[in-house]
C-alpha positions as CSV (number, residue, x, y, z in Angstrom):
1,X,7.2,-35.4,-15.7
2,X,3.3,-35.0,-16.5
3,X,1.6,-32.2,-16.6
4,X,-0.7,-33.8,-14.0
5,X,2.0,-34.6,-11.8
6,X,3.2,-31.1,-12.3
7,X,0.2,-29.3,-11.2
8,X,0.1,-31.8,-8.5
9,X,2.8,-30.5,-7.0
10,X,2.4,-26.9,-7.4
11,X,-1.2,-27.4,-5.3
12,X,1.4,-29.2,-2.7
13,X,3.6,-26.1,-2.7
14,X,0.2,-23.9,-2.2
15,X,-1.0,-25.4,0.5
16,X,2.6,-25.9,2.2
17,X,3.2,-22.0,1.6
18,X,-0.1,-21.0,3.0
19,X,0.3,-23.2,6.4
20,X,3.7,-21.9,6.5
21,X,1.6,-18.2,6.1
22,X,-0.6,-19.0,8.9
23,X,1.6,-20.4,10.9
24,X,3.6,-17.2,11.2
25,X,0.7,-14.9,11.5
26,X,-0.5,-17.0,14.3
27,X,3.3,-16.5,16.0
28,X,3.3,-12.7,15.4
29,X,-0.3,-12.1,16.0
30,X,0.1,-9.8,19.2
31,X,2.3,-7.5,17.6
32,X,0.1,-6.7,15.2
33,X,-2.4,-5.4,17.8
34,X,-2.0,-2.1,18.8
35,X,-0.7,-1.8,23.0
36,X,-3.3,-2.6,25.3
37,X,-3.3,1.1,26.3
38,X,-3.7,3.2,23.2
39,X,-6.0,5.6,22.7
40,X,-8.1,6.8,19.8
41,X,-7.6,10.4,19.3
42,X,-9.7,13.2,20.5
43,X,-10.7,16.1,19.2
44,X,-8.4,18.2,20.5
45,X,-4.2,18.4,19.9
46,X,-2.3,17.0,23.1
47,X,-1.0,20.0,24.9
48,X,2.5,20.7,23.9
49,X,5.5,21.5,26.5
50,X,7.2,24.0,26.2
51,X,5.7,25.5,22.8
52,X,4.5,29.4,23.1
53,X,2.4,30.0,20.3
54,X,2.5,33.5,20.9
55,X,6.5,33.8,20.7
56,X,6.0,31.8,17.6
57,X,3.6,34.4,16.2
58,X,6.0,37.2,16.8
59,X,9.0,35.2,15.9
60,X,7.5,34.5,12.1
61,X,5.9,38.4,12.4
62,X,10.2,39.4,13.1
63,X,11.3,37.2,10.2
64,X,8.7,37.8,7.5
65,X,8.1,41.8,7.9
């Protein structure tokens, strides 16, 4: 085999490898978006439930004296 013929063939592969590439980036495209409903973040922490911040407070006070 030449060296022509082998270059050839690795070109071949390249472009065979990158349709196969685009083909499955075309086929998982959506889930690469983020969901329809998301957010960007404000400037302020989402309200916790359930978390006192005061009990915490004297919880850590309790435990480191």
């Amino acid at each position: 085999m030449s060296d022509e013929q082998t270059k050839q063939e690795e070109r071949e592969r390249d472009k065979r490898q990158e349709k196969e590439l685009e083909q499955g980036l075309k086929e998982s495209f959506p889930a690469s978006d983020p969901p329809a409903n998301a957010q960007p973040g404000h400037n302020d922490p989402a309200p916790s439930s359930g978390y006192d911040e005061a009990k915490e407070e004297e919880e850590l006070r309790k435990s480191n004296p």
